[in-house]
C-alpha positions as CSV (number, residue, x, y, z in Angstrom):
1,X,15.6,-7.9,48.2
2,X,17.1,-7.0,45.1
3,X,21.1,-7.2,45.1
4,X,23.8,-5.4,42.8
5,X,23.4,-7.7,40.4
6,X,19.9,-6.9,39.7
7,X,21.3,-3.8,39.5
8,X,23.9,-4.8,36.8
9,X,21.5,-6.6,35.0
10,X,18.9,-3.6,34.2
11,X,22.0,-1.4,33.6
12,X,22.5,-3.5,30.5
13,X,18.9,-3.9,29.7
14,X,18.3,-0.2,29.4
15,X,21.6,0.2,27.3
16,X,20.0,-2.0,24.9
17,X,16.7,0.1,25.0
18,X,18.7,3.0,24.1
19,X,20.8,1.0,20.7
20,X,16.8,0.7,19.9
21,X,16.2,4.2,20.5
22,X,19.1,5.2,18.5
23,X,18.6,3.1,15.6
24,X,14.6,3.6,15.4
25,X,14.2,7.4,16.1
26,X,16.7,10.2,14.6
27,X,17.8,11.7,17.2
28,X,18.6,15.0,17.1
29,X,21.5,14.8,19.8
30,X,23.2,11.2,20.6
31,X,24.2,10.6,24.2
32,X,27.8,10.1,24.7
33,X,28.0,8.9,28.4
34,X,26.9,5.5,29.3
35,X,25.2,6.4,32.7
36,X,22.9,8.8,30.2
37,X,22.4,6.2,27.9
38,X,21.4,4.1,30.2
39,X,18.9,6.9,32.0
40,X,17.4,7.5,28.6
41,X,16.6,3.8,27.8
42,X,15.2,3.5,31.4
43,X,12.7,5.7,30.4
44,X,12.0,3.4,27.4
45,X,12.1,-0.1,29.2
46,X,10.0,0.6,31.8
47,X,7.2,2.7,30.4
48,X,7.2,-0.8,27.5
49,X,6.5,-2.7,30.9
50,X,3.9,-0.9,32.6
51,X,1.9,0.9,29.7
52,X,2.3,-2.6,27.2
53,X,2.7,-0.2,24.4
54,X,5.8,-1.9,22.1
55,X,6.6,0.1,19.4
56,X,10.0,2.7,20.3
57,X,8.3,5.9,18.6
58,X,5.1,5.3,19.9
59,X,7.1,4.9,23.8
60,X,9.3,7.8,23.0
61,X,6.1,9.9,22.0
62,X,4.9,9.4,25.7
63,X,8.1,11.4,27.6
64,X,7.5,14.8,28.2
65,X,11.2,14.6,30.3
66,X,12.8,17.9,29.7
67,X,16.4,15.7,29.4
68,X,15.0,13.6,27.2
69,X,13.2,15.3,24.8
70,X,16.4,17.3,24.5
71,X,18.0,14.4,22.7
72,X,14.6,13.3,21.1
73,X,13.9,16.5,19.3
74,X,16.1,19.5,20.2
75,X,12.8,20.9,22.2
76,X,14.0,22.4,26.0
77,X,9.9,22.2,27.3
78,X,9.7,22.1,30.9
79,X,8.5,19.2,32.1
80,X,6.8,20.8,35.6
81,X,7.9,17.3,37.3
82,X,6.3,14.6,35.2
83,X,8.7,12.3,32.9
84,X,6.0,10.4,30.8
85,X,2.3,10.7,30.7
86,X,0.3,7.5,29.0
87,X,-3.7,7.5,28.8
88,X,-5.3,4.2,28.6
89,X,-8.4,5.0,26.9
90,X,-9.3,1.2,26.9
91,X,-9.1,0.8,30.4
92,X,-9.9,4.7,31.4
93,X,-6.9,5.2,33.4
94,X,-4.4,8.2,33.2
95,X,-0.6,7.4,34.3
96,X,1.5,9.8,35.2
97,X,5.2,9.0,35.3
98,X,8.2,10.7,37.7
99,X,11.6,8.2,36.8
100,X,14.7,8.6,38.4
101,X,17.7,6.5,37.4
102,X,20.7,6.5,39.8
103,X,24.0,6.0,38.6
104,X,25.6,3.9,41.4
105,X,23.6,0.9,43.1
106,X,23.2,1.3,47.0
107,X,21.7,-1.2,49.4
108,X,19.5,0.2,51.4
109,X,18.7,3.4,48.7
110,X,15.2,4.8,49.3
111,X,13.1,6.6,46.9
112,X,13.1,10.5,47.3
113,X,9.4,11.9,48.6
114,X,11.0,14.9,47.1
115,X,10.7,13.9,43.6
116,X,7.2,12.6,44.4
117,X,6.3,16.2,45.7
118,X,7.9,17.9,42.5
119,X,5.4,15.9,40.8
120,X,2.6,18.3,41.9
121,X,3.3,21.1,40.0
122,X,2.2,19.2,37.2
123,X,-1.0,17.6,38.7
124,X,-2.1,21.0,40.7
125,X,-2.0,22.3,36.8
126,X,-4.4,19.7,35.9
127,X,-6.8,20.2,38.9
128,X,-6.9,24.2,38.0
129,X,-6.9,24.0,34.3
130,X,-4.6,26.0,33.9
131,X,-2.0,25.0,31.4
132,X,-0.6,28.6,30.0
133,X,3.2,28.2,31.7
134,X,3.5,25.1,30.1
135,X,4.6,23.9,26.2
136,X,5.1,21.6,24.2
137,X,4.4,17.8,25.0
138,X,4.1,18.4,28.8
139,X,0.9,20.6,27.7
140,X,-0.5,18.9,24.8
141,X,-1.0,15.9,27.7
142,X,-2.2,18.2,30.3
143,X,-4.4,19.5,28.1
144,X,-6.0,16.0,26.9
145,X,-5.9,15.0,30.4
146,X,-8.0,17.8,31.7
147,X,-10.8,17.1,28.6
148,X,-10.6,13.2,30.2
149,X,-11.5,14.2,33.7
150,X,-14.1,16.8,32.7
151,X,-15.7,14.2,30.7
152,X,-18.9,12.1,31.8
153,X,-16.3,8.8,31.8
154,X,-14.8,7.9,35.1
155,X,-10.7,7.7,35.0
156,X,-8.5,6.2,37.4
157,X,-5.8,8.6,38.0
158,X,-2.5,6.9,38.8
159,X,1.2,8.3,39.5
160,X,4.0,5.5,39.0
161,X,7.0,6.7,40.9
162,X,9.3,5.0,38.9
163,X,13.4,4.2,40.2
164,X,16.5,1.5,40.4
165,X,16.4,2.4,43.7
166,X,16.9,-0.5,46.4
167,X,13.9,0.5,48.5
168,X,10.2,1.6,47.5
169,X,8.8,4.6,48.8
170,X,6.1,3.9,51.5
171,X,2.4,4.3,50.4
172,X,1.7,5.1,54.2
173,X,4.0,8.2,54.3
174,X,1.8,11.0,55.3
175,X,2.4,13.3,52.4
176,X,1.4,10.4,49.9
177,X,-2.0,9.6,52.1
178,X,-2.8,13.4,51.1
179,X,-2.1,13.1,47.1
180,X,-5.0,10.9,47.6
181,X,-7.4,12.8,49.3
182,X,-6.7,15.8,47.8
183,X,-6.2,14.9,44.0
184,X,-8.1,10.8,44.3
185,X,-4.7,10.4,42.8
186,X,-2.6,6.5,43.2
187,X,0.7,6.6,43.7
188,X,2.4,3.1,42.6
189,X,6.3,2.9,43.6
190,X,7.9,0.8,41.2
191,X,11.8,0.6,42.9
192,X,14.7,-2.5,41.9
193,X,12.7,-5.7,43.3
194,X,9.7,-5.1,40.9
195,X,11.9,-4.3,37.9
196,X,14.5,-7.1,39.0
197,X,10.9,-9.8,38.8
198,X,10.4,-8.2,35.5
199,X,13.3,-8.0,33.7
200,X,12.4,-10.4,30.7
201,X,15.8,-12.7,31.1
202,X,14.5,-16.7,30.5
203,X,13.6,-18.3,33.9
204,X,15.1,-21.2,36.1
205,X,13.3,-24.0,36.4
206,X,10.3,-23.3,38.7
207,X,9.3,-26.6,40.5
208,X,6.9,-27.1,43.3
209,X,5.2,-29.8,45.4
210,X,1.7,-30.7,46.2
211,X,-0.7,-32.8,48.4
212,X,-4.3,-33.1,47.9
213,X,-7.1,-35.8,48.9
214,X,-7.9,-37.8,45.5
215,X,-11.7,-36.9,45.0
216,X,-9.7,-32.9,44.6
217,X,-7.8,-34.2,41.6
218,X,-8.9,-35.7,38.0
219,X,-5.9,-37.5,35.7
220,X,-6.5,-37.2,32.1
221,X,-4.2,-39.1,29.4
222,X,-4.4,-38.5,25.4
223,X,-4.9,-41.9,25.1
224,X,-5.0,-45.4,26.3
225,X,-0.8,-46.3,25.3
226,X,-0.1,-42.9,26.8
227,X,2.2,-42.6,29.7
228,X,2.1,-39.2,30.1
229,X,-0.8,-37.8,32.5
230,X,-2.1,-33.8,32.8
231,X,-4.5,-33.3,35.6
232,X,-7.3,-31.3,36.7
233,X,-6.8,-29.9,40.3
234,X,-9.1,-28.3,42.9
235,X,-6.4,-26.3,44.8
236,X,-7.0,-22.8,47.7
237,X,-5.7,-19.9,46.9
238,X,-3.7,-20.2,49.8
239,X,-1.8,-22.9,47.7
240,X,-1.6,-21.3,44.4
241,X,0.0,-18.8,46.2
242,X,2.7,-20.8,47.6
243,X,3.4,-22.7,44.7
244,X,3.9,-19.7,42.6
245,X,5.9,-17.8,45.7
246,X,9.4,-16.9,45.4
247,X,10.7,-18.9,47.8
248,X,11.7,-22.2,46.6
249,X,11.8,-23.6,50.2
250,X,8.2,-22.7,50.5
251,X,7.4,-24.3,47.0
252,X,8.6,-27.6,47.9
253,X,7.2,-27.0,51.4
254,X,3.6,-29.4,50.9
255,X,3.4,-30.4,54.7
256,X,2.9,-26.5,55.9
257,X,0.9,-26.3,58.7
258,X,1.3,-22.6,59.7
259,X,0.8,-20.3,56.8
260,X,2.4,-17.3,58.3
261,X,5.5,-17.2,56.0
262,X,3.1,-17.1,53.1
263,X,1.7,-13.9,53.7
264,X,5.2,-12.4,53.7
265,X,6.0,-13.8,50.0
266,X,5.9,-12.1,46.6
267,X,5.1,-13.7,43.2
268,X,7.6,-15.1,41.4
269,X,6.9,-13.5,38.1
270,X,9.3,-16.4,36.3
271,X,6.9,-18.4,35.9
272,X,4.3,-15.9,33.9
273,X,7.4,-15.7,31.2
274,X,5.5,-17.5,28.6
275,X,1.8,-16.1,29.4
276,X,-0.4,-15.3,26.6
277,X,-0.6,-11.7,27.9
278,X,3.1,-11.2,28.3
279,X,5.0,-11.4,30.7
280,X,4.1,-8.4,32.3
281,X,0.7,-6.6,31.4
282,X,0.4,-2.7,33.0
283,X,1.0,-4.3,36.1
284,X,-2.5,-4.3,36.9
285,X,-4.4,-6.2,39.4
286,X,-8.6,-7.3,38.9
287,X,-10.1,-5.8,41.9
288,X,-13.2,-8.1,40.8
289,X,-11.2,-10.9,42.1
290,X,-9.9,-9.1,45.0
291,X,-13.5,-8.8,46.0
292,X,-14.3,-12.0,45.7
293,X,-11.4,-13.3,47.7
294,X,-12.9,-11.3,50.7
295,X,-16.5,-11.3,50.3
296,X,-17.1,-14.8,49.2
297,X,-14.5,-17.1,49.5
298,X,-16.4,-20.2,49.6
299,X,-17.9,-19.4,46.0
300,X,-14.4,-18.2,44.4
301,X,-14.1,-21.4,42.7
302,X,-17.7,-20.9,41.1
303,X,-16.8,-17.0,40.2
304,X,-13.3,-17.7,38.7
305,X,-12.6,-19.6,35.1
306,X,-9.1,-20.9,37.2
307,X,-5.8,-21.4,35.9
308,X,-4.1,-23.2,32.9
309,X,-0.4,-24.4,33.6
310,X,2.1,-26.3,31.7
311,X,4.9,-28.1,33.3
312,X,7.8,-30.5,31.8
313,X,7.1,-33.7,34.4
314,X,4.4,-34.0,36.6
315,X,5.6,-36.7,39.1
316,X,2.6,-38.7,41.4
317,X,2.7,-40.5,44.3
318,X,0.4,-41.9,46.7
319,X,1.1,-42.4,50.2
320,X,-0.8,-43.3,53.5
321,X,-2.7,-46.2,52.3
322,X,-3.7,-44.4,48.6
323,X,-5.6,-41.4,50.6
324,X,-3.2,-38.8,49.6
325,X,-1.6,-37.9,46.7
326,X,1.9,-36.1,46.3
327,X,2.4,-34.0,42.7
328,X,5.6,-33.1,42.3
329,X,5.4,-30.1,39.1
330,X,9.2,-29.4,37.2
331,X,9.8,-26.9,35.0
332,X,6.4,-25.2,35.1
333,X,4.5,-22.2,33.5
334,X,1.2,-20.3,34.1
335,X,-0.1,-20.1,30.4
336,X,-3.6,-18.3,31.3
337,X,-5.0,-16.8,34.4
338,X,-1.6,-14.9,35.1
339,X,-4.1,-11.9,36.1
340,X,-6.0,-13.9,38.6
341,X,-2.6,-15.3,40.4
342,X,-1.3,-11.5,40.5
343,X,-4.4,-10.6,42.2
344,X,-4.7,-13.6,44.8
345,X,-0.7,-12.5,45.5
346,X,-2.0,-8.5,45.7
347,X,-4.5,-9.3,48.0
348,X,-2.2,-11.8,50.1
349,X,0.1,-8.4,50.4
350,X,-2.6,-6.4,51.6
351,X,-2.4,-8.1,55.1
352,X,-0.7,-10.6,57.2
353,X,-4.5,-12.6,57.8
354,X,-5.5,-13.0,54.4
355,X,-3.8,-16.1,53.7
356,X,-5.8,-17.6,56.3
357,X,-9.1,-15.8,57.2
358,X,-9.7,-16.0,53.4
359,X,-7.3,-17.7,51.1
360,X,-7.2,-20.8,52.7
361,X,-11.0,-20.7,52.4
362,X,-11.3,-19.9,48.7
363,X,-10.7,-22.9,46.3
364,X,-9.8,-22.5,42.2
365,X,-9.8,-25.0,39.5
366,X,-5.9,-25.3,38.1
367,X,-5.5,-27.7,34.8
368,X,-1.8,-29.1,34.9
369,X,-0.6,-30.1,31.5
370,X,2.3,-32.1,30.5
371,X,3.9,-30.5,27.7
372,X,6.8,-32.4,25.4
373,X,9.3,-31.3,23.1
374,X,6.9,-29.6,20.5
375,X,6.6,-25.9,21.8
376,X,3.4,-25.1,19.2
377,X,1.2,-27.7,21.6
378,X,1.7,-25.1,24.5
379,X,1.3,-22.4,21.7
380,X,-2.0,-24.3,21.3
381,X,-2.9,-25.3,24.9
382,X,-2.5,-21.6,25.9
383,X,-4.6,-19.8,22.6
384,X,-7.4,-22.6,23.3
385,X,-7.7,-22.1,26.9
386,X,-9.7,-19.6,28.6
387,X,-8.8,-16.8,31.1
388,X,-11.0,-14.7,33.6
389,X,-10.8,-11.8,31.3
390,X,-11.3,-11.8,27.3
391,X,-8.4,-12.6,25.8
392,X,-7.6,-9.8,22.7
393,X,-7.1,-11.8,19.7
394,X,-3.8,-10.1,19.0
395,X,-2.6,-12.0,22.2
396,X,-3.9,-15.2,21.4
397,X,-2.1,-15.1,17.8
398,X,1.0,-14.2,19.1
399,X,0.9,-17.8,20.1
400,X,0.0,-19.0,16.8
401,X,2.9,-21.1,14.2
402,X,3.0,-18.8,11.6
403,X,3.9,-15.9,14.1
404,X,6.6,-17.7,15.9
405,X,8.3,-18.7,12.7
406,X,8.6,-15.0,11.7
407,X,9.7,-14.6,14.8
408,X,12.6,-17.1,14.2
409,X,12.9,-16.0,10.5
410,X,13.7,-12.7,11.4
411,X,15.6,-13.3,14.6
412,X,18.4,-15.0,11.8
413,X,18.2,-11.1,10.2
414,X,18.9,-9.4,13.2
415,X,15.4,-8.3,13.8
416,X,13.9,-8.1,16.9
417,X,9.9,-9.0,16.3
418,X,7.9,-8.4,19.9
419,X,5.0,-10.8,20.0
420,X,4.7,-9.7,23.4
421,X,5.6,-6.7,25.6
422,X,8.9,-7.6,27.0
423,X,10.9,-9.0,24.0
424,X,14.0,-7.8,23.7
425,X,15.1,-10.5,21.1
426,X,16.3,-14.3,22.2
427,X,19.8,-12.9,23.4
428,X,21.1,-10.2,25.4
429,X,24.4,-9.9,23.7
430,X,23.5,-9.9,19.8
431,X,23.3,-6.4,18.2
432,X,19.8,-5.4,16.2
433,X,19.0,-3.5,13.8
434,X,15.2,-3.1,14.5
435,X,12.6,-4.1,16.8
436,X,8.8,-4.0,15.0
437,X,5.6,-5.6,17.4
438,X,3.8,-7.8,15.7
439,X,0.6,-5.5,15.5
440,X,2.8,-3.1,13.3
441,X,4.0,-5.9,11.3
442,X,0.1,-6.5,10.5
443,X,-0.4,-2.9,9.6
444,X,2.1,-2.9,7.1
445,X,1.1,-6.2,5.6
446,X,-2.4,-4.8,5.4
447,X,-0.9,-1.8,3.5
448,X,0.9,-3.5,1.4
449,X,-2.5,-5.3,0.5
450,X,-3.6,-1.9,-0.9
451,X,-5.7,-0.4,1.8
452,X,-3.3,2.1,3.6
453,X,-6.6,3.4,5.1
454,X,-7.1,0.5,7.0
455,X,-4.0,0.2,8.4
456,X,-5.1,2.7,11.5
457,X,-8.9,3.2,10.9
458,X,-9.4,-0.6,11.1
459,X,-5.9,-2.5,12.8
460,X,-8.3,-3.8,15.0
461,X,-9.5,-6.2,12.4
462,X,-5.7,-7.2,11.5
463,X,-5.5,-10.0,14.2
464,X,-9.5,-11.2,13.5
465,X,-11.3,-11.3,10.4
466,X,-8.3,-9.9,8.6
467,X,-5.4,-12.3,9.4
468,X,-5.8,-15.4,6.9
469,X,-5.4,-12.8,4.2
470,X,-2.4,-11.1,5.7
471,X,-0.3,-14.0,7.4
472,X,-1.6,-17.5,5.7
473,X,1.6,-19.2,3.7
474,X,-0.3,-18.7,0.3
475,X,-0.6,-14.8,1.0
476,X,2.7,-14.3,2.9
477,X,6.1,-15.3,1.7
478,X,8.0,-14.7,5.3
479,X,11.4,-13.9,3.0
480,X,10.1,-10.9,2.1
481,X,9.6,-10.1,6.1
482,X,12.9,-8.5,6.4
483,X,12.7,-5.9,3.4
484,X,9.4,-4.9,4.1
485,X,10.5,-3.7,7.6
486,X,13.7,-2.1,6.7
487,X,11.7,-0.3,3.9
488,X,9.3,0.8,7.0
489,X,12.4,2.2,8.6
490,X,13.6,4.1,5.7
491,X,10.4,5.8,5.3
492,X,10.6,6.5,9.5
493,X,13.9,8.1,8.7
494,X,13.6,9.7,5.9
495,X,10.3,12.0,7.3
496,X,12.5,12.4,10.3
497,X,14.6,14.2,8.1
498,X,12.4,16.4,6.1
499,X,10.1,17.1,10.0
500,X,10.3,20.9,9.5
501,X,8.4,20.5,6.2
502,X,6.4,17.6,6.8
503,X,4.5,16.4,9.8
504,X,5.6,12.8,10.1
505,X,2.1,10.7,11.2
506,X,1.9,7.0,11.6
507,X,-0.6,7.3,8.6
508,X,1.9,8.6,6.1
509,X,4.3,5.8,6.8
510,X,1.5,3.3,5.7
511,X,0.3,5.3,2.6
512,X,4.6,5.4,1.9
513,X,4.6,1.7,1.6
514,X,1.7,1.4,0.0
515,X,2.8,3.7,-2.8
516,X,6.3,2.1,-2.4
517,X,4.9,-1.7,-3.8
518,X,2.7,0.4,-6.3
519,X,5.9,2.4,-8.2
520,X,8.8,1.6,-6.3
521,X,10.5,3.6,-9.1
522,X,10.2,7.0,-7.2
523,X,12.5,7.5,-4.3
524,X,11.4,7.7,-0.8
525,X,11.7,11.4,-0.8
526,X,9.9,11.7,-4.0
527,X,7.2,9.6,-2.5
528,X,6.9,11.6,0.2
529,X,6.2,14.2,-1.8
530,X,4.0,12.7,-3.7
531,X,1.5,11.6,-0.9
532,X,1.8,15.8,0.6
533,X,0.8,17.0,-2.6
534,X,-1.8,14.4,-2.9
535,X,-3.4,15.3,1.1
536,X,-2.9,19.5,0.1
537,X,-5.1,19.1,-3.1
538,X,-7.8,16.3,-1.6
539,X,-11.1,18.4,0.1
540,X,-13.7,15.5,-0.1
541,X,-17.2,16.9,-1.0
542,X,-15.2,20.6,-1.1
543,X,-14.8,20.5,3.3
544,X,-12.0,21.4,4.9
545,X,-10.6,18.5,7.2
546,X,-7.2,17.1,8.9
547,X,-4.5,15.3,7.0
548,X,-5.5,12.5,9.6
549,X,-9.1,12.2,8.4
550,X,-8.3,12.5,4.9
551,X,-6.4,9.6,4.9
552,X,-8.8,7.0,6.6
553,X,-11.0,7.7,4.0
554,X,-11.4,4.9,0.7
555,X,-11.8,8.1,-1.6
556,X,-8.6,9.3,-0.8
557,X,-6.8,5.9,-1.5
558,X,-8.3,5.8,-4.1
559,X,-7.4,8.8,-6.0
560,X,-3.6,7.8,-4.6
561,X,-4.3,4.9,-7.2
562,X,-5.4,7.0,-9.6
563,X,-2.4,9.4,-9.5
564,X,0.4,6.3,-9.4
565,X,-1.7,4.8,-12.1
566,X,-1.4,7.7,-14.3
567,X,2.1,8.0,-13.9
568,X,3.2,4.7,-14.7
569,X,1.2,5.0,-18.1
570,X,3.1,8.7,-18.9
């Protein structure tokens, strides 16, 4: 149950959000009341959470909020009921987004069916295909949505009814049952005891206790003088839940007998803080593994890669005559498989007899690593390691040395670099200037290499057969980190200012600092002008084509090169 605290807690979190807004995006009205400053960078924080998407103008580019947009732009759209819309093209789902951000915390505070029924007006738009009332943002994604569902791809279509609201709307309320039937649309409540498990504050200590019959656990040491054992575990599902639970009674709890207060408890999401997806990933579940669970339980341990977790101490000790061992795990953390414990936890939700008709019958492999003082060996154990879904390589770098030390280079500069969805920076009360994800780090890097037309057309390269050149020590000075980005956000600005001559496009910001470390004699405005010219007077092969397209092609960088080159000679 989340208390006024967690309350208190977000309230500050999404003031922070907004500083980022502010100093990222110019806006075109600042918010002068807290309680709006707050509502505004709810909007930010939570979308970050549940789409993964990290960068503050990309998130900001999602809202269609009429409020918001207000402030964003100076635009008054309507927003016919929907706050956000985000289309995952890699997973084929379409997210809808209605957010409502209460000003004063109340206990038992329920989410409004109202607001989920206002919603409609924007969905029965999309099932009719008929978009001519609507402008603006709130079209442009209607619009795109309606190509997506008239396509020959299937999309999940999803509705997050998003709120710092005490209590979660029911999914069993009558109304919501016919969204469903009517539209095959999801609605997912997300109230304050999902976003209180999620707000990215460093954990407690999660400990936990275990018992298990020797022949279902292997000890492995580095060495013969080691003293220091990691294990190999055969564990049910019925104990991974516990163990990861957030009851710390329960965790400790290794006699259990009856497993009905398991199927009450929720995932402690503490101790996915330091998984190589992040700490929270679209808050999706693998209905693969859901499947299993309930249709073969006896083979979940074949179908399932397990779980990899590190923990500080790992204490053993035998008892009744050596038959039985007791593992004690301190300070743990589930490095991979952080999907597949969400999952078993969904499914245990699902209904009170799970835990035992299946989940006590379903057995995964866990690996149990002691870690020491040298964080890159869990950097290591976690980017080594396999999951049940491919890992992206962008994920499994951000666990890398050299990214963790611009992480800590810049964190001295008062830069906030996200190597995973979530970061906010390593504390809550330091001031920022900028947050940059380490993907757009990359793309600048890989302009600054001279192929601006990679930087989009090909980023995902950056983290793969790209990255020694970008990111090894004899290609990367990490002093030079902290100009490079506040050049970035001067060039960000700086179009921002001159938007009702130039379209600003992601694209343009590369070609900018591209241009910038090949005559950083012109000014950023002159620059700017300077690349518009350029994209006006380049037709390739005499066709008519975006600005866009233009610039992903190598004959357009290259006449860029051309142009600088022949003004440094005049």
């Amino acid at each position: 149950m989340a208390n006024i605290n967690d309350f208190k807690i977000l309230n500050l979190k999404c003031r922070k959000y907004y500083k980022l807004l502010e100093d990222t995006v110019e806006l075109e009205e600042k918010a002068e009341s807290e309680v709006q400053k707050s509502r505004l960078g709810f909007y930010i924080f939570m979308l970050e959470s549940l789409c993964g998407v990290k960068e503050i103008e990309d998130l900001a580019s999602l809202i269609t909020d009429t409020d918001f947009n207000k402030y964003l732009n100076g635009t008054t759209d309507e927003d016919f009921g929907i706050d956000a819309v985000y289309i995952d093209d890699d997973e084929k789902q379409i997210n809808l987004f209605n957010f409502k951000y209460r000003e004063k915390f109340k206990a038992n505070n329920h989410q409004s069916l109202n607001e989920t029924i206002l919603s409609t007006k924007y969905v029965n738009a999309i099932i009719n295909e008929d978009t001519t009332e609507m402008n603006g943002k709130p079209k442009k994604f209607a619009d795109e949505v309606i190509e997506k569902l008239n396509s020959n791809d299937v999309w999940k279509f999803n509705l997050y009814v998003v709120s710092n609201e005490s209590v979660e709307i029911s999914t069993d309320e009558f109304n919501i049952k016919q969204l469903k039937q009517l539209y095959d649309l999801e609605l997912i409540p997300i109230g304050l005891p999902f976003i209180a498990d999620i707000l990215s504050i460093r954990p407690e200590p999660i400990k936990a206790s275990l018992i298990l019959e020797p022949e279902a656990l292997m000890s492995y040491t580095e060495h013969s003088l080691s003293s220091s054992k990691s294990y190999i575990a055969r564990l049910t599902s019925s104990e991974v839940v516990r163990i990861t639970c957030n009851d710390q009674v329960l965790r400790n709890k290794y006699n259990i007998e009856d497993l009905g207060p398991i199927a009450s408890v929720n995932l402690d999401f503490g101790s996915l803080f330091d998984n190589v997806r992040g700490f929270v990933v679209k808050s999706k579940y693998n209905q693969n593994i859901e499947k299993s669970l309930k249709e073969a339980p006896s083979k979940f341990f074949m179908y399932n890669n397990g779980i990899t977790i590190v923990a500080k101490t790992i204490k053993t000790t035998p008892f009744n005559a050596n038959k039985k061992l007791k593992l004690e795990i301190d300070d743990f953390q589930i490095l991979n498989g952080g999907q597949t414990v969400r999952s078993i936890h969904n499914f245990n939700s699902k209904d009170a007899l799970n835990i035992s008709e299946y989940l006590s019958k379903s057995e995964i492999l866990v690996r149990i690593f002691v870690t020491d003082s040298d964080d890159n060996s869990v950097n290591k154990i976690a980017e080594y390691t396999n999951s049940q879904n491919t890992i992206s390589a962008t994920d499994l770098k951000s666990l890398s040395s050299e990214q963790i030390a611009i992480e800590q280079f810049l964190e001295e500069h008062d830069i906030i670099y996200a190597r995973k969805t979530g970061d906010t920076g390593r504390s809550d009360n330091k001031i920022y200037k900028y947050k940059i994800s380490m993907e757009r780090f990359g793309q600048l890097l890989l302009a600054l290499k001279g192929f601006p037309e990679k930087s989009s057309n090909q980023k995902q390269h950056i983290f793969g057969k790209y990255y020694t050149d970008l990111f090894d020590s004899q290609s990367f000075d990490v002093s030079e980190a902290p100009t490079i980005i506040e050049t970035y956000f001067n060039v960000i600005s700086e179009y921002s200012n001159l938007k009702a001559k130039y379209i600003p496009l992601e694209q343009k910001f590369f070609y900018i600092m591209h241009i910038n470390k090949f005559n950083s004699g012109m000014s950023i405005n002159e620059q700017i002008t300077f690349l518009e010219d350029a994209i006006k007077e380049f037709t390739p092969m005499g066709k008519t084509t975006t600005d866009a397209r233009k610039m992903i092609q190598v004959g357009f960088r290259e006449t860029i090169d051309k142009k600088l080159t022949s003004l440094m000679s005049d």
